[in-house]
N, C-alpha and C positions, 0 to 999 in steps of 0.2 A: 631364707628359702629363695629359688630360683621362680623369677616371672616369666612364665612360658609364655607370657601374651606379646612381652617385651622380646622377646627372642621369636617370633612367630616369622615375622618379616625379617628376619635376618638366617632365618631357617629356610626360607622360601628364596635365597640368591642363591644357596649353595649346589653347587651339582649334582643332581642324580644320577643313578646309576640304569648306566645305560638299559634297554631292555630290549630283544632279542624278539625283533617283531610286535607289530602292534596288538595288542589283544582286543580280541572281538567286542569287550564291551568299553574298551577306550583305552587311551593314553590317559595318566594322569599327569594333569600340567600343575595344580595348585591344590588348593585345599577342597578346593571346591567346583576347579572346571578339567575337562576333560577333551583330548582330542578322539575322536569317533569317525568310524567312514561311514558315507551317505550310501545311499541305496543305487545311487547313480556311477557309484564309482570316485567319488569325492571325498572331501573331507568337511567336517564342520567340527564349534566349538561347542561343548555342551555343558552349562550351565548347572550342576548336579541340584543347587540350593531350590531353583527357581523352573526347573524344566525346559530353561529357553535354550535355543541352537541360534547360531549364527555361520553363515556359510564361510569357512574358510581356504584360498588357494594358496596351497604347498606344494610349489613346482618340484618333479620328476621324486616326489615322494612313493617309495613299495612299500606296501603293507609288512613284507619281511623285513622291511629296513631298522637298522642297530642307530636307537636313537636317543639321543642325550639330552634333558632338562635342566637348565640353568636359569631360573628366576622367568623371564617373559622368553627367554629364549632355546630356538632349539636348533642341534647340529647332526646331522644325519649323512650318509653315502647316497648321495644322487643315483638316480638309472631312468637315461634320460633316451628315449627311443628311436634309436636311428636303423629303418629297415627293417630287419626282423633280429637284431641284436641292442643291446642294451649299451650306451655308453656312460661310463663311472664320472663322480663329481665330487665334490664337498661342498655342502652350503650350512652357511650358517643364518638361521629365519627367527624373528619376533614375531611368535602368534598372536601376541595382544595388538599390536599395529597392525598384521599379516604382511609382510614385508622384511623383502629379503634385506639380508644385511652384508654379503658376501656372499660369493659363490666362483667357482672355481672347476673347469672340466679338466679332464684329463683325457690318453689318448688310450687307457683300458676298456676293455669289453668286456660285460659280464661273462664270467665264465659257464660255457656250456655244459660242464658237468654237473654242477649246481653247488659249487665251492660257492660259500657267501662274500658277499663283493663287498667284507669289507665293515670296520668299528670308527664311529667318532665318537671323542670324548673332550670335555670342556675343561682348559686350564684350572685350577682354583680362584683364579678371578673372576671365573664365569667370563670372560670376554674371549679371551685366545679358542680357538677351536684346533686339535688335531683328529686328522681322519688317517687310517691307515685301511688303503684300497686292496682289496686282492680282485687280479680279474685276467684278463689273456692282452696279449699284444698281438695283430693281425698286421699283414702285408695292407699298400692299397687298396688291392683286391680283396679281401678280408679272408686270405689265405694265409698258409703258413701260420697260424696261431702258437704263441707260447707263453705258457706263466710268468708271470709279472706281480710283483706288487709297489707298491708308493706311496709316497708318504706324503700330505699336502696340508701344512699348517698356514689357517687363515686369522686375521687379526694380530699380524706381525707389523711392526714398524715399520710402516713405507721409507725408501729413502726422499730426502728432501728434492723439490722440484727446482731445476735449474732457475737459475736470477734471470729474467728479461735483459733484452740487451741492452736498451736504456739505464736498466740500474747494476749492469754489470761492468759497464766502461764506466771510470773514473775521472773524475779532472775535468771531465763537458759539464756545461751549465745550460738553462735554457735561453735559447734566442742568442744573438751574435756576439761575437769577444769582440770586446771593446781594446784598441787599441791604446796605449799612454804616449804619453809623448816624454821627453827630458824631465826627470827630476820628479816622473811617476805618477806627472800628473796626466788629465786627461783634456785634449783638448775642447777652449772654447768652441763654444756651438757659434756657427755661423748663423748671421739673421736672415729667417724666411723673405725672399722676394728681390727684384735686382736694388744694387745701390745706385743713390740716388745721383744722377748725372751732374758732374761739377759745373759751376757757372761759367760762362766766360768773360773774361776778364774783356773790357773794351776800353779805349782808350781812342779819346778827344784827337781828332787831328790837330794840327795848330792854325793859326788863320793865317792866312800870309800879310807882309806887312801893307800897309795903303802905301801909294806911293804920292 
């Protein structure tokens, strides 16, 4: 027979299925906690076992927003408020830390008709995130609008960071090259301080003879 307690935690990495706006009386994150909006227009963590809330901040999160559970983590379509239009994101956030883990804008605007901006969903590894944005493209001037969508996969393989240039040139060592001299070797070290002045050599005149 199968131990459901032994599989409980390994039940709780796999990805949910996304959900289609948060519902009024919560998101469910785990077995037992729930994300809930505050009265204030926020969000917090609610504790179903114990009745306790903890305040928690989920940048440019909509209550319409299409949003994905993965174990401690979650991947939703940003709509992040610029003026009186909305601009589109991908982020992928750890509500047990609260902290984001990636996050990614784009140059869509929610669209004014009220087309939804938009589904993330989480690899099977629960790490990868794809979101797939629908929203408008606008001039500078937030003119000329036209449909767009995009596609923004986060938790891909960065490429590797260039080498320093210290460890990218070859062949230098540190501190000065030492030059050899014949036969490879290196020359003796001269002794600290001047050498030492030669004697002079003196020499007896003769006497002359008596006469």
């Amino acid at each position: 027979m199968l131990n459901l307690r032994r599989l409980l935690p390994i039940l709780a990495l796999l990805p949910l299925a996304a959900t289609a706006g948060i519902p009024a009386s919560g998101l469910p994150l785990d077995d037992h906690h729930l994300l809930t909006a505050t009265p204030e227009g926020g969000w917090q963590v609610l504790d179903s076992n114990t009745g306790n809330t903890r305040p928690l901040i989920v940048p440019a999160l909509h209550p319409d927003a299409n949003v994905s559970v993965a174990g401690p983590r979650l991947a939703y379509v940003s709509q992040t408020h610029r003026g009186e239009r909305s601009q589109l994101g991908c982020v992928s956030y750890d509500w047990n830390r609260g902290k984001v883990i990636e996050r990614e804008e784009t140059a869509l605007l929610a669209a004014q008709d009220g087309t939804p901006p938009g589904s993330a969903e989480f690899a099977e590894d629960g790490q990868k995130v794809s979101c797939h944005i629908r929203g408008e493209h606008c001039d500078k001037a937030g003119e000329n609008c036209e449909a767009r969508e995009q596609l923004v996969a986060l938790g891909a393989a960065k490429p590797a960071a260039k080498a320093s240039a210290r460890h990218a040139k070859k062949g230098k060592t540190r501190g000065k090259a030492v030059k050899h001299g014949k036969g490879g070797k290196a020359p003796a070290k001269k002794p600290h301080g001047k050498p030492a002045a030669k004697a002079k050599s003196v020499h007896a005149k003769p006497r002359s003879a008596q006469s």
